[in-house]
PDB file of the backbone (N, CA, C, O) and the ligand in Angstrom, with CONECT records:
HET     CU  A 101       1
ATOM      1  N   UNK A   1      34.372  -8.831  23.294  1.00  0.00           N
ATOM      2  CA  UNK A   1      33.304  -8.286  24.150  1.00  0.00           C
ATOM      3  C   UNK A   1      33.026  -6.824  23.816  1.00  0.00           C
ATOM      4  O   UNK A   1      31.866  -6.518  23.539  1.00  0.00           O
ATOM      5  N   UNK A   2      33.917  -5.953  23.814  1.00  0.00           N
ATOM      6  CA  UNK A   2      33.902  -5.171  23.242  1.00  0.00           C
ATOM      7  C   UNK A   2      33.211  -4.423  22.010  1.00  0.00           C
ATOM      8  O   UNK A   2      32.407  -3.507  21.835  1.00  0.00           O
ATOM      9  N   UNK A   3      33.955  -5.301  21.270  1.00  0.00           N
ATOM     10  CA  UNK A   3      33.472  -4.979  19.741  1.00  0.00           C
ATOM     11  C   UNK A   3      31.339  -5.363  19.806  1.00  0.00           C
ATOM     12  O   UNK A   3      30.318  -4.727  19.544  1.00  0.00           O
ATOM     13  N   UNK A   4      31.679  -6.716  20.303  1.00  0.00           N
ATOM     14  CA  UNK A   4      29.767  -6.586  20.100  1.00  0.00           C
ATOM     15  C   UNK A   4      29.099  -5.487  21.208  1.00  0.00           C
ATOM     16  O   UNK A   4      27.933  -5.094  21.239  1.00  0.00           O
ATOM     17  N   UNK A   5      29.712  -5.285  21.699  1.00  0.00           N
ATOM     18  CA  UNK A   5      28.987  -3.864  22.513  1.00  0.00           C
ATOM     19  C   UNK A   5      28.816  -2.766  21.406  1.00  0.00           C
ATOM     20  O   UNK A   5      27.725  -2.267  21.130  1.00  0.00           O
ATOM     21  N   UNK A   6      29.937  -2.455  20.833  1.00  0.00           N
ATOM     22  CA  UNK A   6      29.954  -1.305  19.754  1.00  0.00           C
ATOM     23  C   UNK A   6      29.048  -1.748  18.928  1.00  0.00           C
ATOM     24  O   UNK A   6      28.114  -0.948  18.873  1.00  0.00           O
ATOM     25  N   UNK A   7      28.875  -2.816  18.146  1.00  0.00           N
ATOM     26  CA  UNK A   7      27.983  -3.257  17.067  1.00  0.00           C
ATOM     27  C   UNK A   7      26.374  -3.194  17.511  1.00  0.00           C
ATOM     28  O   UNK A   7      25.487  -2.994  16.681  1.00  0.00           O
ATOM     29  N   UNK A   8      26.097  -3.412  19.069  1.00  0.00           N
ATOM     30  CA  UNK A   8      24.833  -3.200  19.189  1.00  0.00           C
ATOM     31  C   UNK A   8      24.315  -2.160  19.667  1.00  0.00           C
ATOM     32  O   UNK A   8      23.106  -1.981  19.817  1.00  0.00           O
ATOM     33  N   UNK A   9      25.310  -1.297  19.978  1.00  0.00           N
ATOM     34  CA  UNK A   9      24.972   0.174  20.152  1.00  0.00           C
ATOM     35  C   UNK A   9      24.916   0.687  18.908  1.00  0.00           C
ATOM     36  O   UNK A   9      24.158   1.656  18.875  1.00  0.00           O
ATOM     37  N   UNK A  10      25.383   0.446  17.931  1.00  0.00           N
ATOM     38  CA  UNK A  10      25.019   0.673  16.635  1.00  0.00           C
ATOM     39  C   UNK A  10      23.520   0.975  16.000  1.00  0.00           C
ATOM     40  O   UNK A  10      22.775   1.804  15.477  1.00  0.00           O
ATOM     41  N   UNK A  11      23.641   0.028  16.332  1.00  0.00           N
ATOM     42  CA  UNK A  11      22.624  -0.871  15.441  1.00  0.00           C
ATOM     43  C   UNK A  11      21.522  -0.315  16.248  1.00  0.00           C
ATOM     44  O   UNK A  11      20.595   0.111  15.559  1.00  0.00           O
ATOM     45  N   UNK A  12      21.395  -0.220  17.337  1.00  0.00           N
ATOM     46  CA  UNK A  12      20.309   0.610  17.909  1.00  0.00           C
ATOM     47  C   UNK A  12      20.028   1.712  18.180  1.00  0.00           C
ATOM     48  O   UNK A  12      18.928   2.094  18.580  1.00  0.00           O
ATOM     49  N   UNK A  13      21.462   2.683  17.906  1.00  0.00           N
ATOM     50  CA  UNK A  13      21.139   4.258  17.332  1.00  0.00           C
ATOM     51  C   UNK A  13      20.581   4.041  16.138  1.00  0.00           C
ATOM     52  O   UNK A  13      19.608   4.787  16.021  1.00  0.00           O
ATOM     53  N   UNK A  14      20.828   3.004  14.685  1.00  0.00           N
ATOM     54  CA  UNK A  14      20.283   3.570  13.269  1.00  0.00           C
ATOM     55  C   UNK A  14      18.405   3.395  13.776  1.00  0.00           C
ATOM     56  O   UNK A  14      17.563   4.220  13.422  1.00  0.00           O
ATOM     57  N   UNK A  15      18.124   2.308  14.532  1.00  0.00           N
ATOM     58  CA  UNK A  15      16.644   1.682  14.231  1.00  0.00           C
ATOM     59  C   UNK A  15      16.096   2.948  15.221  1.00  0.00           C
ATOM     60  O   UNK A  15      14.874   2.811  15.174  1.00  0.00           O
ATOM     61  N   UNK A  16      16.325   3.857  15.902  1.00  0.00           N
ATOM     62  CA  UNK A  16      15.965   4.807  16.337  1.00  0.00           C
ATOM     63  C   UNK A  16      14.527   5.313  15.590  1.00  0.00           C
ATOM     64  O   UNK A  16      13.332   5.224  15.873  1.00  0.00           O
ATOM     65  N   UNK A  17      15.360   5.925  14.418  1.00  0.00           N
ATOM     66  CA  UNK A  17      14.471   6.224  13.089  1.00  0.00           C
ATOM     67  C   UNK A  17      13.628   5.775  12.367  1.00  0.00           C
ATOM     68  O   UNK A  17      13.764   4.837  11.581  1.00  0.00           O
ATOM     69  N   UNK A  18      12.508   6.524  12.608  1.00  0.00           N
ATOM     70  CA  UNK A  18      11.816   5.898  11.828  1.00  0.00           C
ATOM     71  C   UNK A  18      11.628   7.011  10.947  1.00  0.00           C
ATOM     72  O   UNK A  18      11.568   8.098  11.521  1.00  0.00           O
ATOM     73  N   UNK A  19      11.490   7.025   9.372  1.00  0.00           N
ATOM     74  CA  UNK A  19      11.836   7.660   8.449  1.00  0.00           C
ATOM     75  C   UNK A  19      10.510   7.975   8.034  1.00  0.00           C
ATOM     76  O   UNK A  19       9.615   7.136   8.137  1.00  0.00           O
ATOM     77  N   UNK A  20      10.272   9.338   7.482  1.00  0.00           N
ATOM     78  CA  UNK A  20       8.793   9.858   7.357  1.00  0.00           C
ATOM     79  C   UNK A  20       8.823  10.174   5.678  1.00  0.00           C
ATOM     80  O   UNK A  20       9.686  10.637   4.932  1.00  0.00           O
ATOM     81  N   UNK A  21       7.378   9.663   5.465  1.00  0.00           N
ATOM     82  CA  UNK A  21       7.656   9.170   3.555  1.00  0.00           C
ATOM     83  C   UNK A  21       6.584  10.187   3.080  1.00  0.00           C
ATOM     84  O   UNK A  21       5.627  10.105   3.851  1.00  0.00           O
ATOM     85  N   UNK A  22       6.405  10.959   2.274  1.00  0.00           N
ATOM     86  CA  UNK A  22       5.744  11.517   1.462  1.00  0.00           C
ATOM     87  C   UNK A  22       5.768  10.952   0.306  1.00  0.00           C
ATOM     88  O   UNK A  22       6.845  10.666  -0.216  1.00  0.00           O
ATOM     89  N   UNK A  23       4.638  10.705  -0.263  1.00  0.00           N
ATOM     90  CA  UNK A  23       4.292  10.109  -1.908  1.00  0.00           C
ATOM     91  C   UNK A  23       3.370  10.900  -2.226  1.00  0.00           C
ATOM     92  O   UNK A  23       2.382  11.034  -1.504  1.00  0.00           O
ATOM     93  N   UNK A  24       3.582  11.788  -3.744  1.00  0.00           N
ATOM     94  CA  UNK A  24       2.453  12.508  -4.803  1.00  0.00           C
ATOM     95  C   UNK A  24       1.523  11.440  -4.872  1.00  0.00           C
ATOM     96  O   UNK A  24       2.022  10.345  -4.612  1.00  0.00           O
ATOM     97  N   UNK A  25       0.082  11.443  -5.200  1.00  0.00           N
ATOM     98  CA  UNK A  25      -0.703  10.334  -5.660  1.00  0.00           C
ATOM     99  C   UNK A  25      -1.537  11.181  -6.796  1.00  0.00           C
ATOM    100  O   UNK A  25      -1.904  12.340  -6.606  1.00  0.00           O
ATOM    101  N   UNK A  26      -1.812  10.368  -8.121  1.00  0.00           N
ATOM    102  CA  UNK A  26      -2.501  11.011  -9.047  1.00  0.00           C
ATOM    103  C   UNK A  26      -3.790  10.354  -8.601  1.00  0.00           C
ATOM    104  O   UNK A  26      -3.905   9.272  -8.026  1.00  0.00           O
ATOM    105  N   UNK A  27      -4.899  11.342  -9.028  1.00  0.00           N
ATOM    106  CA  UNK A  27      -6.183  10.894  -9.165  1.00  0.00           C
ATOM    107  C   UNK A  27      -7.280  10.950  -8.005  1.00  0.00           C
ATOM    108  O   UNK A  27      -8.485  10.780  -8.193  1.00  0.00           O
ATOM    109  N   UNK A  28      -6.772  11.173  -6.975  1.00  0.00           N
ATOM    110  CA  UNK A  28      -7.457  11.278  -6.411  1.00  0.00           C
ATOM    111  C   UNK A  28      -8.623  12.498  -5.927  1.00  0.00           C
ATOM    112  O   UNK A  28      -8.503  13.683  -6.238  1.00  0.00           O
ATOM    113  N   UNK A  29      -9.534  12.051  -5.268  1.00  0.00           N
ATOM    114  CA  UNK A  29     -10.932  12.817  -5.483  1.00  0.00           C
ATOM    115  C   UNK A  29     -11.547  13.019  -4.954  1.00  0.00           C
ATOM    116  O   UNK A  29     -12.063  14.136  -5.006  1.00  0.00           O
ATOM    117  N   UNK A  30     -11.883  12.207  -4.184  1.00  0.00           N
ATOM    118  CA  UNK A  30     -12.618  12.283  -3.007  1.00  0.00           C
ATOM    119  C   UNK A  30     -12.113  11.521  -1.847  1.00  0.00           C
ATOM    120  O   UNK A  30     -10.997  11.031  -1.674  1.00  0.00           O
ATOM    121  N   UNK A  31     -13.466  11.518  -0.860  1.00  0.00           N
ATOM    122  CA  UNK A  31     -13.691  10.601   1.028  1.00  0.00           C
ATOM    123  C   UNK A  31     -12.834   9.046  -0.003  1.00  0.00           C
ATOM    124  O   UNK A  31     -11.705   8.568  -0.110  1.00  0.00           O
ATOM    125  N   UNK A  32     -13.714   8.875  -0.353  1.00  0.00           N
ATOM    126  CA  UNK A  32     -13.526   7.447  -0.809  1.00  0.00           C
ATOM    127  C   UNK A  32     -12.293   7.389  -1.181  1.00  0.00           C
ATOM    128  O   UNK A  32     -11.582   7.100  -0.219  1.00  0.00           O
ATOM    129  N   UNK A  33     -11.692   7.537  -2.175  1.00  0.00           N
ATOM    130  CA  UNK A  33     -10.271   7.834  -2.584  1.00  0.00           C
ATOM    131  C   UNK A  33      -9.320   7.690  -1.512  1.00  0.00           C
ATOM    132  O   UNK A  33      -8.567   6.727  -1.658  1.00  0.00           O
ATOM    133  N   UNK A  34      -9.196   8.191  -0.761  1.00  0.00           N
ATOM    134  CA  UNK A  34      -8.702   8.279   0.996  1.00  0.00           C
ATOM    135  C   UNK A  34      -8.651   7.531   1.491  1.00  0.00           C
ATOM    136  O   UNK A  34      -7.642   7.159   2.090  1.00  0.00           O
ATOM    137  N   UNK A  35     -10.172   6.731   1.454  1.00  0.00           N
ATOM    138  CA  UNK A  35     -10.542   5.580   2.550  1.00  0.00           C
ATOM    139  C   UNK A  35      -9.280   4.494   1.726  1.00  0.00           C
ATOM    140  O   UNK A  35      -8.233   4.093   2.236  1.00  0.00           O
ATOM    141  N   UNK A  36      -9.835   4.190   0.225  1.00  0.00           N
ATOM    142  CA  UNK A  36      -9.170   3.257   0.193  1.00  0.00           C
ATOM    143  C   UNK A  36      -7.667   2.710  -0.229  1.00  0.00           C
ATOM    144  O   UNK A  36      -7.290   1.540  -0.171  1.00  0.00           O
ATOM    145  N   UNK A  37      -7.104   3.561  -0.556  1.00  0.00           N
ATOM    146  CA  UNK A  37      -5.659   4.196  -0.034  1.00  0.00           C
ATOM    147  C   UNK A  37      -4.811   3.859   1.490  1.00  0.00           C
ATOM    148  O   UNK A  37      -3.771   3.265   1.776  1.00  0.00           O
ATOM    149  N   UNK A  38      -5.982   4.663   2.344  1.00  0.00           N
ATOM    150  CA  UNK A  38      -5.585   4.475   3.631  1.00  0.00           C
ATOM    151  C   UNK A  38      -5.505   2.893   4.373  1.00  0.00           C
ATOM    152  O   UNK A  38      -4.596   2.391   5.034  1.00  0.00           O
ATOM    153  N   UNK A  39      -6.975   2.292   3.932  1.00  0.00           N
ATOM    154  CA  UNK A  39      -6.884   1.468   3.853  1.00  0.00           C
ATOM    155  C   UNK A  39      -5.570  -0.045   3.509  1.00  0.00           C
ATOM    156  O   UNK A  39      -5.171  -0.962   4.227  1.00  0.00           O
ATOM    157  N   UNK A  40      -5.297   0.321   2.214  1.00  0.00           N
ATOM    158  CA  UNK A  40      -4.155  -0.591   1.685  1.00  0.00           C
ATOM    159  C   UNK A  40      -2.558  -0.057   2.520  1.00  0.00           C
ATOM    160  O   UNK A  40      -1.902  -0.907   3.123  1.00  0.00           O
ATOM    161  N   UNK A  41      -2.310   0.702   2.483  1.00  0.00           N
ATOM    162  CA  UNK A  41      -1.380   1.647   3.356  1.00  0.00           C
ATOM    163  C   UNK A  41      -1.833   0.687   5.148  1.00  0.00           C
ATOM    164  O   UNK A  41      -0.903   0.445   5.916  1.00  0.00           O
ATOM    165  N   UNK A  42      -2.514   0.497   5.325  1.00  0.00           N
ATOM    166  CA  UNK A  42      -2.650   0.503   6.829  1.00  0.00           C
ATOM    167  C   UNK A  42      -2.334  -1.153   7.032  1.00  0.00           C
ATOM    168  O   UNK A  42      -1.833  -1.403   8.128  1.00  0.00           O
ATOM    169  N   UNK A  43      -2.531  -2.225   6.217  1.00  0.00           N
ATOM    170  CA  UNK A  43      -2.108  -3.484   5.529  1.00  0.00           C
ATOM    171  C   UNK A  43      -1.285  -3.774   5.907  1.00  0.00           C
ATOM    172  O   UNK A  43      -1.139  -4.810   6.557  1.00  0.00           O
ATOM    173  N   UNK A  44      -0.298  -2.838   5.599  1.00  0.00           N
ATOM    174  CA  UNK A  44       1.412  -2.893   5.099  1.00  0.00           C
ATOM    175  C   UNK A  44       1.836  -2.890   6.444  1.00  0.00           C
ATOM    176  O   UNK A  44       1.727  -1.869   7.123  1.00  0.00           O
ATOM    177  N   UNK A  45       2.567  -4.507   7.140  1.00  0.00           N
ATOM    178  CA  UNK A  45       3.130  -4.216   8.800  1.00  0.00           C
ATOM    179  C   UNK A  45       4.301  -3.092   8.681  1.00  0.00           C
ATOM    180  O   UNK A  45       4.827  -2.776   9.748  1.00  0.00           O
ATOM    181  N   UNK A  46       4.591  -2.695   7.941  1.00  0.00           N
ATOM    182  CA  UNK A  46       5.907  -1.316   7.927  1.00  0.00           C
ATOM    183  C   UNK A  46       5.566   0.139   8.526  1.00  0.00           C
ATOM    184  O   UNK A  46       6.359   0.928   9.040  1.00  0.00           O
ATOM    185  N   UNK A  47       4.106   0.298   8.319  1.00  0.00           N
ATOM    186  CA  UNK A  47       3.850   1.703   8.292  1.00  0.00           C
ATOM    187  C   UNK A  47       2.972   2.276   9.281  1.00  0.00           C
ATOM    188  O   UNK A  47       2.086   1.554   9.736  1.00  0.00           O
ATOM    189  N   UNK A  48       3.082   3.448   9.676  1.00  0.00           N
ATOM    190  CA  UNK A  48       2.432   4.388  10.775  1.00  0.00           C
ATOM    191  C   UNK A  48       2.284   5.147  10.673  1.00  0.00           C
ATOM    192  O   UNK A  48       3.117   5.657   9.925  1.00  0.00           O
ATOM    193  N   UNK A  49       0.995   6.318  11.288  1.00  0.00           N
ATOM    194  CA  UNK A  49       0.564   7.362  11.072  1.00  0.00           C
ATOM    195  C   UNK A  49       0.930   8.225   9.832  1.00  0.00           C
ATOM    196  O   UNK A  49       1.791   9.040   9.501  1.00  0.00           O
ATOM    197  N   UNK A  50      -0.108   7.655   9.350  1.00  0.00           N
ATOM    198  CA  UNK A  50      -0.524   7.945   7.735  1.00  0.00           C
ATOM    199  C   UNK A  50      -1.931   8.606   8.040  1.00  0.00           C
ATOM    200  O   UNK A  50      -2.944   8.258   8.646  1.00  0.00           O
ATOM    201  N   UNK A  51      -1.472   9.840   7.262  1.00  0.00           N
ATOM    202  CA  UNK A  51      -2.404  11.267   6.824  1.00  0.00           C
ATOM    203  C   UNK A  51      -2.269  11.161   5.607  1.00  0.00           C
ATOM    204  O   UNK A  51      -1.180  10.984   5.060  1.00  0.00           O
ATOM    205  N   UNK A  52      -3.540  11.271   4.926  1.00  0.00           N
ATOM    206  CA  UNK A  52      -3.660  11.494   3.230  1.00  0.00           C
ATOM    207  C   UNK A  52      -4.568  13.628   3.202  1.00  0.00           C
ATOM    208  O   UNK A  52      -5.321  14.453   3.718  1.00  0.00           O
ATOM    209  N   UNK A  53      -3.744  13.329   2.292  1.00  0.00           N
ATOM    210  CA  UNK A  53      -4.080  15.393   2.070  1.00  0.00           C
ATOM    211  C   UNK A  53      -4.804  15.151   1.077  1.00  0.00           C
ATOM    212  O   UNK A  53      -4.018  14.876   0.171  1.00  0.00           O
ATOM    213  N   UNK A  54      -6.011  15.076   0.637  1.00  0.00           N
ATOM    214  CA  UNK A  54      -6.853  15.561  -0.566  1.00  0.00           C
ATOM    215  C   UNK A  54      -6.551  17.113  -1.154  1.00  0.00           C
ATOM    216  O   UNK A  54      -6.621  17.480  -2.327  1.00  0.00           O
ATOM    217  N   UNK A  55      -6.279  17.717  -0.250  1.00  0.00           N
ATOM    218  CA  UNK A  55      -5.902  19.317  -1.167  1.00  0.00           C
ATOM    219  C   UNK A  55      -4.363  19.115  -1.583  1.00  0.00           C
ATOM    220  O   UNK A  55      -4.039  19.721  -2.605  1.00  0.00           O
ATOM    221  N   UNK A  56      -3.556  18.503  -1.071  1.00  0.00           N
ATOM    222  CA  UNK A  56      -2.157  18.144  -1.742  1.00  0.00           C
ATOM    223  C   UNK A  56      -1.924  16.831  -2.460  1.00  0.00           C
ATOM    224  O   UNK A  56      -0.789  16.619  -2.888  1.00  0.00           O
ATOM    225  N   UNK A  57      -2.897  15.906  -2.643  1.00  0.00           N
ATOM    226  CA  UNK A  57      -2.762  14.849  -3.150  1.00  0.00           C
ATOM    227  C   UNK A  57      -1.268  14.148  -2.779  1.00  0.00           C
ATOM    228  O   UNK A  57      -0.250  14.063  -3.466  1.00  0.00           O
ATOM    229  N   UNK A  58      -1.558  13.685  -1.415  1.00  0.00           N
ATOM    230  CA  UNK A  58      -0.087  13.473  -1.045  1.00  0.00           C
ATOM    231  C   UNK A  58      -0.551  12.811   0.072  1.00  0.00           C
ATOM    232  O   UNK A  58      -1.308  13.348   0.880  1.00  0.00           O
ATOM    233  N   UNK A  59       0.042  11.154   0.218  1.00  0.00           N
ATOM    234  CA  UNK A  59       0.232  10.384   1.549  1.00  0.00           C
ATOM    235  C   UNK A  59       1.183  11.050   2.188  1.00  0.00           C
ATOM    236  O   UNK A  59       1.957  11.826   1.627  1.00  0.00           O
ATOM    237  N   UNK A  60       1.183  10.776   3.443  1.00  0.00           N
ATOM    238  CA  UNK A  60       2.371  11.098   4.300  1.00  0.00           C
ATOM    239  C   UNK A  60       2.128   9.723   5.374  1.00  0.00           C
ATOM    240  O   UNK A  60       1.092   9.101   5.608  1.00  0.00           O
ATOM    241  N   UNK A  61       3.560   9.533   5.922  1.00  0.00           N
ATOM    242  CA  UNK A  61       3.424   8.138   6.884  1.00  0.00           C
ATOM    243  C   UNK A  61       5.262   7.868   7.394  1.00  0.00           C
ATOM    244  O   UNK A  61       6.332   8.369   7.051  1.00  0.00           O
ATOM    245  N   UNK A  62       4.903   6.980   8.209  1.00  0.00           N
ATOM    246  CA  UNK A  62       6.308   7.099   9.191  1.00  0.00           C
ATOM    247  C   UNK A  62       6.353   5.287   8.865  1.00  0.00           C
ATOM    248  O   UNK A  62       5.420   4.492   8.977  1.00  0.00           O
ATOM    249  N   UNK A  63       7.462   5.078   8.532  1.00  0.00           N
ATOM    250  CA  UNK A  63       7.702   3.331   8.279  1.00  0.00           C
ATOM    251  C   UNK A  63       8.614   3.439   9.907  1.00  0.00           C
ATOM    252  O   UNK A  63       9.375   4.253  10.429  1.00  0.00           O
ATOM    253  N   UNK A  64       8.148   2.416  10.194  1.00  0.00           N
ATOM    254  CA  UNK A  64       8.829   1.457  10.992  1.00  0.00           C
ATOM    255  C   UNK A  64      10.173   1.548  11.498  1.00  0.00           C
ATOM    256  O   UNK A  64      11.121   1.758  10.740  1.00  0.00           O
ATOM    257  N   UNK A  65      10.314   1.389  12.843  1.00  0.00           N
ATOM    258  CA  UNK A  65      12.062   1.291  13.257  1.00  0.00           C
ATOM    259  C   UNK A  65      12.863  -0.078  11.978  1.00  0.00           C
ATOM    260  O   UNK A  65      12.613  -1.283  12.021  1.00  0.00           O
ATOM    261  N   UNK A  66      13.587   0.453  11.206  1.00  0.00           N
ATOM    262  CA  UNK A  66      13.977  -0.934  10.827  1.00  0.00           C
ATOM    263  C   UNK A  66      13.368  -1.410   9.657  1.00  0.00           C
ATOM    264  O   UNK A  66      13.881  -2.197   8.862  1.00  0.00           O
ATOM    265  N   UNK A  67      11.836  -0.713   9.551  1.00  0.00           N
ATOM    266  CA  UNK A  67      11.258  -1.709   8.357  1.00  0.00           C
ATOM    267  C   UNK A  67      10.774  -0.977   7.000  1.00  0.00           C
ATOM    268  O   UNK A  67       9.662  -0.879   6.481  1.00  0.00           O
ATOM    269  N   UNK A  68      12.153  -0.466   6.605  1.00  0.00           N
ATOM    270  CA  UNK A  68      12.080   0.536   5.378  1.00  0.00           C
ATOM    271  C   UNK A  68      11.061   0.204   3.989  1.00  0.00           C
ATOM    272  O   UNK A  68      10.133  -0.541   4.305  1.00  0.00           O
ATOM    273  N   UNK A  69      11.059   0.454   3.092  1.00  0.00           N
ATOM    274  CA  UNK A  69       9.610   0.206   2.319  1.00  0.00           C
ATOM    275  C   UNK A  69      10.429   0.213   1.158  1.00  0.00           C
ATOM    276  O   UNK A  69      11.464   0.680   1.631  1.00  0.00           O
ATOM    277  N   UNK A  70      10.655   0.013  -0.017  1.00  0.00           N
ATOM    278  CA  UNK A  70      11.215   0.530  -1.000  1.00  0.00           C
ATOM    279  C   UNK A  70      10.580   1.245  -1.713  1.00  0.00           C
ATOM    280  O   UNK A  70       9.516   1.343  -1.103  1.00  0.00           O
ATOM    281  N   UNK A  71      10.485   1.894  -2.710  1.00  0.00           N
ATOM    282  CA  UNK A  71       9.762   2.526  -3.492  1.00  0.00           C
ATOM    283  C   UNK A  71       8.923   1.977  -4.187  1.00  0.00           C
ATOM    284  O   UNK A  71       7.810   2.470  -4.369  1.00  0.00           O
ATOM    285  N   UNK A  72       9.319   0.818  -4.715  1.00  0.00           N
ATOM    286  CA  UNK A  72       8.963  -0.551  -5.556  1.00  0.00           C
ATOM    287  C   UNK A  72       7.583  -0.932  -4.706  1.00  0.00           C
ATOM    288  O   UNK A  72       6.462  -1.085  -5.192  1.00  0.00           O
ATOM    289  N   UNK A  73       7.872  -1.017  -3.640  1.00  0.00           N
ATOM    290  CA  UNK A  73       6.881  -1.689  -2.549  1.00  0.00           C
ATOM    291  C   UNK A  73       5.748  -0.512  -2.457  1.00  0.00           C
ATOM    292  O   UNK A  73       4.534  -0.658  -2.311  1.00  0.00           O
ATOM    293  N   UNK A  74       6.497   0.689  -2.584  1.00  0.00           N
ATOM    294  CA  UNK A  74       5.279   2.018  -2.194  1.00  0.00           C
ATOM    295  C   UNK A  74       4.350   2.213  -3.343  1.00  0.00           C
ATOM    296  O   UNK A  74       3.186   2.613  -3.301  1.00  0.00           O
ATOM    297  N   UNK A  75       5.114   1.836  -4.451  1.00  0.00           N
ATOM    298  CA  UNK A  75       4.216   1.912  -6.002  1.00  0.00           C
ATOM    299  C   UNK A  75       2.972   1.203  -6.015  1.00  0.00           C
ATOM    300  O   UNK A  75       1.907   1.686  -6.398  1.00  0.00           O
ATOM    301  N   UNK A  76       3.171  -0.150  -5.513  1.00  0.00           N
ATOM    302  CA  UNK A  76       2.675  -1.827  -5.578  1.00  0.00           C
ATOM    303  C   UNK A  76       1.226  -1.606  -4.749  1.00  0.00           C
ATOM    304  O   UNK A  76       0.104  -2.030  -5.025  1.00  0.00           O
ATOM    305  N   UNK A  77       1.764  -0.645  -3.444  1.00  0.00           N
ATOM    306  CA  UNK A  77       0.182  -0.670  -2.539  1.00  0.00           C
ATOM    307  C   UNK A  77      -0.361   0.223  -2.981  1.00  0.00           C
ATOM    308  O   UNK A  77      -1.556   0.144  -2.693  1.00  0.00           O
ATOM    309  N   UNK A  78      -0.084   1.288  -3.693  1.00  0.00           N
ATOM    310  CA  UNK A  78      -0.684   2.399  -4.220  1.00  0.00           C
ATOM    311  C   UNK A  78      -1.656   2.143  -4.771  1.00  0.00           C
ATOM    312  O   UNK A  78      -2.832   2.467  -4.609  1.00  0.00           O
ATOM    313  N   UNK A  79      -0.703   1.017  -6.036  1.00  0.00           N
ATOM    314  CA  UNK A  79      -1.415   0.925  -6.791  1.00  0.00           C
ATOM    315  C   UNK A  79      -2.443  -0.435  -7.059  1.00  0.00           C
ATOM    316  O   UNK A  79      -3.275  -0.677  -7.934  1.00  0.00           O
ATOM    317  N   UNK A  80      -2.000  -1.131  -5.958  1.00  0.00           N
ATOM    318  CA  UNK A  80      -3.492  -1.806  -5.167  1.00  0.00           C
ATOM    319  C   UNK A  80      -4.916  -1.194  -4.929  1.00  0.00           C
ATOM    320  O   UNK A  80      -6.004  -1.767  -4.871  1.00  0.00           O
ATOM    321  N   UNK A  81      -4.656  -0.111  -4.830  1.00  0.00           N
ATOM    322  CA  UNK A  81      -5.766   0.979  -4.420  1.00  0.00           C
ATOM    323  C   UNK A  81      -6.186   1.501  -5.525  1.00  0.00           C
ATOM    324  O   UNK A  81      -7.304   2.017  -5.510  1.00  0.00           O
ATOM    325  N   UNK A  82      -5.531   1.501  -6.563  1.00  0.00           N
ATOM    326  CA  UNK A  82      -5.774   2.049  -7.739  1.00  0.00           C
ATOM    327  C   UNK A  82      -5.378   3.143  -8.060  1.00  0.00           C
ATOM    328  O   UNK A  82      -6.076   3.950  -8.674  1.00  0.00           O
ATOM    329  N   UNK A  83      -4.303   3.328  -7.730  1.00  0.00           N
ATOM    330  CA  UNK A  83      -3.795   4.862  -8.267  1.00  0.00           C
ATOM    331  C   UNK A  83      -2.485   4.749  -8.789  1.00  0.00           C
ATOM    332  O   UNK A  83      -1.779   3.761  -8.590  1.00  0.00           O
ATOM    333  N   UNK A  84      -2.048   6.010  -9.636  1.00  0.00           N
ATOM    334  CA  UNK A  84      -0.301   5.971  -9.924  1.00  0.00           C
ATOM    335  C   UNK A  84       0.161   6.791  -8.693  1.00  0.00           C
ATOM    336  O   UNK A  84      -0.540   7.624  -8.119  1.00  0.00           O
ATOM    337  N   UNK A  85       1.525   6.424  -8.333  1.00  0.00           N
ATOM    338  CA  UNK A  85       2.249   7.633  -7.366  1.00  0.00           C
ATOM    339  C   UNK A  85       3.334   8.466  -8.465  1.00  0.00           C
ATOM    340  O   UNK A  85       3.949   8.008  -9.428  1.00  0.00           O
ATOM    341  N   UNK A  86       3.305   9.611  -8.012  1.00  0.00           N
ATOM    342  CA  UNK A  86       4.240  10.499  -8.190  1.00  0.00           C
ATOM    343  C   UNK A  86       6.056  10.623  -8.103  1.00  0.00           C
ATOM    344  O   UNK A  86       6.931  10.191  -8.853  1.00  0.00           O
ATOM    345  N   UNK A  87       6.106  11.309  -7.001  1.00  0.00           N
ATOM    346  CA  UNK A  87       7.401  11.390  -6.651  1.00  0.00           C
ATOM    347  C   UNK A  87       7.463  10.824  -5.311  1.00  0.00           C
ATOM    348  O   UNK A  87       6.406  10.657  -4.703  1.00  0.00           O
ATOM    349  N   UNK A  88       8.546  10.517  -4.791  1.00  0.00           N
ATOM    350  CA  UNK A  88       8.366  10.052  -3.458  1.00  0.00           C
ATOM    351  C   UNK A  88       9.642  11.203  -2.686  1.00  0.00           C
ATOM    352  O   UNK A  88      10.569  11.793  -3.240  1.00  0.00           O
ATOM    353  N   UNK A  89       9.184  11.198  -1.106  1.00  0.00           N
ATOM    354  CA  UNK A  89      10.679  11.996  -0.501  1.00  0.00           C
ATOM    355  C   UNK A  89      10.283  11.057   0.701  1.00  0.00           C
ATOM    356  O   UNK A  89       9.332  10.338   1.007  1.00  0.00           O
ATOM    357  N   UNK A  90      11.450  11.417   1.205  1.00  0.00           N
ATOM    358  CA  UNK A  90      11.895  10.434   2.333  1.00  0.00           C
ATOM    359  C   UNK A  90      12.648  12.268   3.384  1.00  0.00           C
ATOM    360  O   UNK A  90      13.251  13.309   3.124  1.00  0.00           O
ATOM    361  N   UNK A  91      12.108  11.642   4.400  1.00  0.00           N
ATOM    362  CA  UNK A  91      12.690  12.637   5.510  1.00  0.00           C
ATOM    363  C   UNK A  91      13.443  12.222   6.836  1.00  0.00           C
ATOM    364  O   UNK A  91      13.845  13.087   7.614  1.00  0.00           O
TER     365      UNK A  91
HETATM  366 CU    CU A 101     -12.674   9.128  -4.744  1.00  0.00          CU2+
END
């Protein structure tokens, strides 16, 4: 009894977090550029409040309690949209 008390108090301090993602994006240019970016980004059931910076060429966005993204996965919608990504950070 015990022990699953500890395990789900666990488990519900980590999903607390939701982890805030910055990705470089090459190429981009304009409104449009943005839109459809934001667009493919908004798709994805993982992700939330997503701001794209045209003067920093840089998504920013908060994944999900729980529903981490891999990088692999962040490349894939990017580049659905048509772009390469950069570097990624995680906060
Ligand atoms: Cu554009």
């Amino acid at each position: 009894m015990k022990i699953t008390l500890i395990i789900v108090g666990l488990m519900s301090a980590l999903s607390v977090w939701a982890s805030k993602v910055e990705v470089d994006i090459n190429g981009m240019t304009c409104a449009m550029c943005i839109e459809s970016i934001t667009k493919e980004l908004k798709a994805v059931d993982k992700v939330e409040n997503i701001t794209i910076s045209l003067d920093d060429k840089r998504a920013a966005f908060d994944e999900m309690k729980g529903k981490k993204m891999s990088d692999g996965e962040i490349r894939a919608v990017i580049k659905k949209a048509g772009y390469e990504i950069g570097k990624i950070r995680r906060h």
